[in-house]
C-alpha positions as CSV (number, residue, x, y, z in Angstrom):
1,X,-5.3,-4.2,-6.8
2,X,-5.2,-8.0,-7.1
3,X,-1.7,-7.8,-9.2
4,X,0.4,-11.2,-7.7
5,X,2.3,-8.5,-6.2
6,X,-0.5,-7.8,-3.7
7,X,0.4,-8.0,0.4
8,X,-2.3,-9.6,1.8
9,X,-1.9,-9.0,6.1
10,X,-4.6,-10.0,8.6
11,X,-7.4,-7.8,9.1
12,X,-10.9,-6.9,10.3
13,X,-12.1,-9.5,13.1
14,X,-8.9,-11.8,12.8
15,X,-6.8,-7.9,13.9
16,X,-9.7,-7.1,16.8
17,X,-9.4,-10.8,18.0
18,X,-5.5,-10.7,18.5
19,X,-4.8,-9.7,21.6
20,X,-2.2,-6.7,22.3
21,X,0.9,-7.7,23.9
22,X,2.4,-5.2,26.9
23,X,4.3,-3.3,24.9
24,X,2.0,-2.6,21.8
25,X,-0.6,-1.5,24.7
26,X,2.0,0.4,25.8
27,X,3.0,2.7,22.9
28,X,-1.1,2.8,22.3
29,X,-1.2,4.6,25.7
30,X,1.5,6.8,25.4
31,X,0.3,7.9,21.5
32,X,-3.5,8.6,23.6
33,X,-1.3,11.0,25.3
34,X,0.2,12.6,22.5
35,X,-2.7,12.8,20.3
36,X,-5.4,14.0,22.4
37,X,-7.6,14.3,19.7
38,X,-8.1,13.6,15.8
39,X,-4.7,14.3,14.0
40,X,-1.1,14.1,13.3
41,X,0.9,15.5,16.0
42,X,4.6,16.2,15.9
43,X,6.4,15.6,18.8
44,X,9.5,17.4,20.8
45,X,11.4,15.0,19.2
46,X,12.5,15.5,15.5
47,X,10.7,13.2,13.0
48,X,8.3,11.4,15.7
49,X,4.6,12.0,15.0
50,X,1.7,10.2,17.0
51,X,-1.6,10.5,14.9
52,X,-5.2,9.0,16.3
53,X,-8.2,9.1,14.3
54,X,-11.5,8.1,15.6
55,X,-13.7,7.2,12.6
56,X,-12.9,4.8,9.5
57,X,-12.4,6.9,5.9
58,X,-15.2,7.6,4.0
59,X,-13.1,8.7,1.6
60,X,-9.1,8.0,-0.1
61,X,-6.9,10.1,1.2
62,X,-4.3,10.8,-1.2
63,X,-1.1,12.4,-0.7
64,X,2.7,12.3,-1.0
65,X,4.6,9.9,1.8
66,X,8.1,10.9,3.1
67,X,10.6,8.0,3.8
68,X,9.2,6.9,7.3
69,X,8.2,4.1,9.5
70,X,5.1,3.7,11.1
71,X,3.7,1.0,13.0
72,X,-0.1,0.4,14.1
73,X,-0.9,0.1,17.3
74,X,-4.9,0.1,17.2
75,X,-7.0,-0.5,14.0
76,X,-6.2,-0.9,10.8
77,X,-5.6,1.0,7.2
78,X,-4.8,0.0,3.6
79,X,-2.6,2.2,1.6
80,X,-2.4,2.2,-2.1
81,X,0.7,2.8,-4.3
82,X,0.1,2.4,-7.8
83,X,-1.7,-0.6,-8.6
84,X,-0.3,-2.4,-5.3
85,X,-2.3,-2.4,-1.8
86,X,-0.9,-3.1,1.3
87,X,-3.1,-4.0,4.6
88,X,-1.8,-3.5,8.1
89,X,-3.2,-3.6,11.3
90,X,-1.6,-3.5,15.2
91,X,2.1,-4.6,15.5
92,X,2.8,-4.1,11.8
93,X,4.6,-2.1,10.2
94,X,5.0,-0.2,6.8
95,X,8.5,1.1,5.3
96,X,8.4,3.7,3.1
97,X,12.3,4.4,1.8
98,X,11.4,7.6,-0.7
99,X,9.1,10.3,-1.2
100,X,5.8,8.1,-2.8
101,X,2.3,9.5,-4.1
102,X,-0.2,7.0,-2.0
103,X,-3.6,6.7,-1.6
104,X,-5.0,5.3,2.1
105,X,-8.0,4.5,3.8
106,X,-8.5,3.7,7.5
107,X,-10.5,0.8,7.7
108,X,-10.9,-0.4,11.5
109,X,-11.5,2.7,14.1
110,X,-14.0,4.0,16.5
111,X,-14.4,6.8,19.2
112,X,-14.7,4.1,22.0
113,X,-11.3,2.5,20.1
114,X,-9.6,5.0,17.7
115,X,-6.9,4.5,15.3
116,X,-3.6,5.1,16.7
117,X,-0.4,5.5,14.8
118,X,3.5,6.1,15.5
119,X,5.0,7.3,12.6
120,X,9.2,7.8,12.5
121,X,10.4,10.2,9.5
122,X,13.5,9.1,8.4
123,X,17.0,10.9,8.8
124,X,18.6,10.0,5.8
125,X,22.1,11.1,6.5
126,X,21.9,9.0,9.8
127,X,20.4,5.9,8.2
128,X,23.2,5.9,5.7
129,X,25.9,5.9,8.2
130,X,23.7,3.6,10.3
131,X,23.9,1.5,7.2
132,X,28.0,1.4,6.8
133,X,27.9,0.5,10.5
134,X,25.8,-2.9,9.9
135,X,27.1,-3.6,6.4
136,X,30.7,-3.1,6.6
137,X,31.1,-5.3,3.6
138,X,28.4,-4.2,1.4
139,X,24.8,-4.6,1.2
140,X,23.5,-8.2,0.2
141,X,21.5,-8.2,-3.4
142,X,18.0,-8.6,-2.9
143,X,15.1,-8.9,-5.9
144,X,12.8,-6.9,-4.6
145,X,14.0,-3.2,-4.8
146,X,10.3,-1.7,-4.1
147,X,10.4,1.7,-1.6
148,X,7.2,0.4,0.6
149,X,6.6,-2.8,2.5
150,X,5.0,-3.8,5.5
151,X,6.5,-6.7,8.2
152,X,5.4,-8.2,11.6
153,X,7.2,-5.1,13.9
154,X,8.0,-7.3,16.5
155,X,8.6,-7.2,20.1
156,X,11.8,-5.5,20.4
157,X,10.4,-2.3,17.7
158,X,7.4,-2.0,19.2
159,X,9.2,-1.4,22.6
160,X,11.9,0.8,21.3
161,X,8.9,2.7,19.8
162,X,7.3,2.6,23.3
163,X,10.2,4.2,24.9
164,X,10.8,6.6,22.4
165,X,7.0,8.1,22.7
166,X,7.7,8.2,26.5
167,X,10.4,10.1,26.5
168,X,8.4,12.7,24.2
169,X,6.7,13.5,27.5
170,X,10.2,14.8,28.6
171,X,11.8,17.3,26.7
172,X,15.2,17.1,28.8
173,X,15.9,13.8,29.0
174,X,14.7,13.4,24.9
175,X,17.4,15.7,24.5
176,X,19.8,13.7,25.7
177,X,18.5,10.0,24.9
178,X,16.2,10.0,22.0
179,X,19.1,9.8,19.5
180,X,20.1,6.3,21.2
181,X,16.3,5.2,20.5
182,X,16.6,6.5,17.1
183,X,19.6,4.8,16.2
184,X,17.7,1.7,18.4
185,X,15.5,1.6,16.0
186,X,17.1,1.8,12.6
187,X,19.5,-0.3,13.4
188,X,17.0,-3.2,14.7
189,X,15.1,-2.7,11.1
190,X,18.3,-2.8,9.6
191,X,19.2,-6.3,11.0
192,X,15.8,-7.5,10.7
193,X,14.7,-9.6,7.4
194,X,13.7,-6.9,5.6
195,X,17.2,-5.1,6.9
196,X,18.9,-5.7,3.3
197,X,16.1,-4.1,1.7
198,X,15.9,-1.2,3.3
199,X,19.7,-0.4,3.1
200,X,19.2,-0.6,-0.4
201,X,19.0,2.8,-0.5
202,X,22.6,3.2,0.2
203,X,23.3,1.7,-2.8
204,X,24.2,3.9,-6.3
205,X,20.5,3.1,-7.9
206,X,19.0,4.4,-5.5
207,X,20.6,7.4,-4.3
208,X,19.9,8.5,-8.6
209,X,16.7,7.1,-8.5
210,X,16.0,9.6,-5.7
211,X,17.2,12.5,-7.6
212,X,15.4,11.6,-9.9
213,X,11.9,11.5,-7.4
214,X,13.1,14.4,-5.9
215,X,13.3,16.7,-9.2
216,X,9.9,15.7,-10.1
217,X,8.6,16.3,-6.7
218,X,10.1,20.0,-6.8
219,X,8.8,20.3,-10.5
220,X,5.8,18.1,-11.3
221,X,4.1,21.3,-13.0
222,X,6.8,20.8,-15.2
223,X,7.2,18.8,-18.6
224,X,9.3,15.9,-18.0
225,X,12.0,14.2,-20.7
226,X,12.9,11.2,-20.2
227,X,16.5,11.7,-21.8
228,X,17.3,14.6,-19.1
229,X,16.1,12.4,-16.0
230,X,18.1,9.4,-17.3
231,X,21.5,11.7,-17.7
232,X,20.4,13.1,-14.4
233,X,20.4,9.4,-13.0
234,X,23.6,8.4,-15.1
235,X,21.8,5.8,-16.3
236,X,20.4,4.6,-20.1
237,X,16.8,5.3,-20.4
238,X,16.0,1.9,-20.4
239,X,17.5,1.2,-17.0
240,X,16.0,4.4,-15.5
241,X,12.6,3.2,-16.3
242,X,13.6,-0.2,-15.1
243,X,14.9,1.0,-11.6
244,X,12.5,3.8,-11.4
245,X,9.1,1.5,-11.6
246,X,11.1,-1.3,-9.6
247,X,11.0,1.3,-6.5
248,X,8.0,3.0,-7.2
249,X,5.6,0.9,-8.7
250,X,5.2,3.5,-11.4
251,X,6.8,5.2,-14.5
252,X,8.5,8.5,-13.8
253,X,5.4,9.9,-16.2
254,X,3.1,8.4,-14.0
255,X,4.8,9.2,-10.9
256,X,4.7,12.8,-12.0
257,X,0.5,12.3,-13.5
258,X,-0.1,10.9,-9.8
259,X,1.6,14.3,-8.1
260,X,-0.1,17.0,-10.5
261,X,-3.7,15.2,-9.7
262,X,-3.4,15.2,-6.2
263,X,-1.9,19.0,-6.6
264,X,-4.7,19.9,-8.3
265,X,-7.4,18.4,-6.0
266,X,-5.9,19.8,-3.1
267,X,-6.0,23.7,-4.8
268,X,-9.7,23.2,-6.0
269,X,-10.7,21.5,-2.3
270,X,-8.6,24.1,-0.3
271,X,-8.5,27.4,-2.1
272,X,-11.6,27.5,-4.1
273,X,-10.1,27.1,-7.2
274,X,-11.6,26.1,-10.5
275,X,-10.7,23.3,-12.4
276,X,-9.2,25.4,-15.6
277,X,-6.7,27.2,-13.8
278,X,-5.8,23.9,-11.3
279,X,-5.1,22.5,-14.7
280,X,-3.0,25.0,-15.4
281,X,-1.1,25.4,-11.9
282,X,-0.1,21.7,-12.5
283,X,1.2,21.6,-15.6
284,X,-2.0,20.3,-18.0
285,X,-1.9,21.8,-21.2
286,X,-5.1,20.1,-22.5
287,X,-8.2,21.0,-20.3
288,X,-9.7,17.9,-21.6
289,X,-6.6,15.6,-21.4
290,X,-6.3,16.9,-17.5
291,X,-10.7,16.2,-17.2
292,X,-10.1,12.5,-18.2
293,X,-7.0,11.8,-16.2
294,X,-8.5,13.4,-13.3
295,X,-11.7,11.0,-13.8
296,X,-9.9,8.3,-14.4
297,X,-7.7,8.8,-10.9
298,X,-10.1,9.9,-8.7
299,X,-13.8,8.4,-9.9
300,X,-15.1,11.1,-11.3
301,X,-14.8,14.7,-13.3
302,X,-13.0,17.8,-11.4
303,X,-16.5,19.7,-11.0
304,X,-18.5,16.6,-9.8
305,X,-15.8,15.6,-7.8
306,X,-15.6,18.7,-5.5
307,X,-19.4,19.0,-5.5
308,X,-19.3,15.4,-4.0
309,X,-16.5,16.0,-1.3
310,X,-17.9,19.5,0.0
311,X,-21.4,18.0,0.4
312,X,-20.2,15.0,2.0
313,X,-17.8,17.7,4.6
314,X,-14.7,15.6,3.4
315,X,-12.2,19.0,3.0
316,X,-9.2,16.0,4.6
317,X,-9.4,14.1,1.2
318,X,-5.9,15.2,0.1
319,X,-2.7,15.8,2.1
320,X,0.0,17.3,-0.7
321,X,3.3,17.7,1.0
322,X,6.9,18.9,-0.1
């Protein structure tokens, strides 16, 4: 966690000490109203979540991230990808441009003041058009290629965020103007400073470098070689593994490790399951091997592990979606 490639944001007292401007208080009302209670609540429009959460973690929650934005506006979280940790608190937001394995904690919440987030999934056939629309001559080259980063929202998000959650609370007029917020949106990231980045995944490494996620997302339980994801990728081995860890922080290997662990942990927590045949659901052909990965990922062996989380009541340690 303390690679130089580690965001630093502001945090703890310096966040509670900053004072909210109108329209971050605003979307903090509206996502009260859409998340009555501890959660992640989808909304009536498609791809706009509010989630609230009224204590800090007492546990990582790992779990796979879908291309989204979501912007704090109350408390703060960290979320780990890799060996990379990013901090953000209210008004900032974090970018996630492909499907990543993470790890987060909420750090700052309380009952009196809970964690509110808005979270945007990403329609990736809109944002590429969206793209063409704001780069008609190309995307600029930019050195950092990575699929997550967080950025000061700003004023003019925040409050298209605002509107957006409003007009959740009406179904007929969402119908009708939530696809201008949308595009609002996107297109106000887009032109932002971190616009060129995020349009990067318009561009021909990316799109393979997703197909490349998105296989091993759809088969992590599989065996993975590296010569079939490269020709999948149309790229040398070499410069898969190059472009792969550039966006993802990891190898594909341990892109796929990261997906069968939390896999597993999610079947022993949720269905009862014991550690010899999670290892086998996942894809772990060594007991042993899968014991000493788990322990290394997640602090301690399968068995201990899940003795520890059931005691402590922590059955939300894992989200695995597809």
């Amino acid at each position: 966690m303390n690679s130089p490639d580690h965001i630093t944001i502001l945090a703890g007292a310096q966040a509670a000490s900053r004072p909210a401007s109108p329209a971050l208080a605003r979307l903090a009302r509206l996502l009260t109203a859409h998340a009555p209670q501890d959660g992640s609540f989808e909304t009536c429009i498609p791809g706009v979540h509010a989630i609230r959460a009224s204590n800090t973690s007492a546990e990582l929650v790992h779990g796979l991230h879908r291309p989204a934005l979501c912007i704090v506006a109350q408390g703060a979280k960290t979320v780990m990808l890799g060996d990379e940790s990013y901090d953000y608190d209210p008004s900032r937001m974090m970018i996630f441009s492909l499907d990543l394995p993470i790890a987060a904690m909420i750090r700052q919440a309380s009952v009196a003041a809970p964690y509110l987030s808005f979270r945007l999934d990403f329609d990736q056939q809109r944002l590429a058009e969206l793209i063409l629309k704001v780069y008609p001559e190309g995307v600029p080259a930019v050195a950092d290629r990575r699929a997550v980063y967080v950025a000061e929202a700003g004023e003019p998000i925040v409050d298209a965020a605002a509107r957006l959650m409003a007009l959740a609370g009406q179904p007929e007029d969402a119908a009708l103007l939530a696809p201008l917020a949308l595009d609002e949106i996107v297109l106000r990231l887009l032109r932002g400073p971190f616009g060129a980045r995020l349009a990067q995944l318009g561009h021909v490494e990316s799109h393979r470098i997703g197909r490349v996620v998105d296989w091993i997302r759809r088969h992590y339980d599989q065996p993975i070689r590296i010569d079939e994801m490269a020709e999948l990728a149309h790229m040398s081995p070499s410069s898969l593994h190059e472009h792969f860890k550039s966006l993802t922080s990891m190898s594909p290997l341990q892109f796929q490790k990261t997906l069968r662990l939390q896999e597993a942990r999610r079947l022993m927590l949720s269905t009862g399951m014991d550690a010899g045949l999670a290892c086998q659901r996942v894809g772990y052909a060594s007991p042993s091997q899968f014991s000493r990965e788990y322990a290394r990922h997640f602090g301690s062996a399968p068995t201990r592990d899940m003795l520890r989380l059931r005691n402590a009541g922590l059955s939300n340690a894992v989200s695995f979606t597809q």
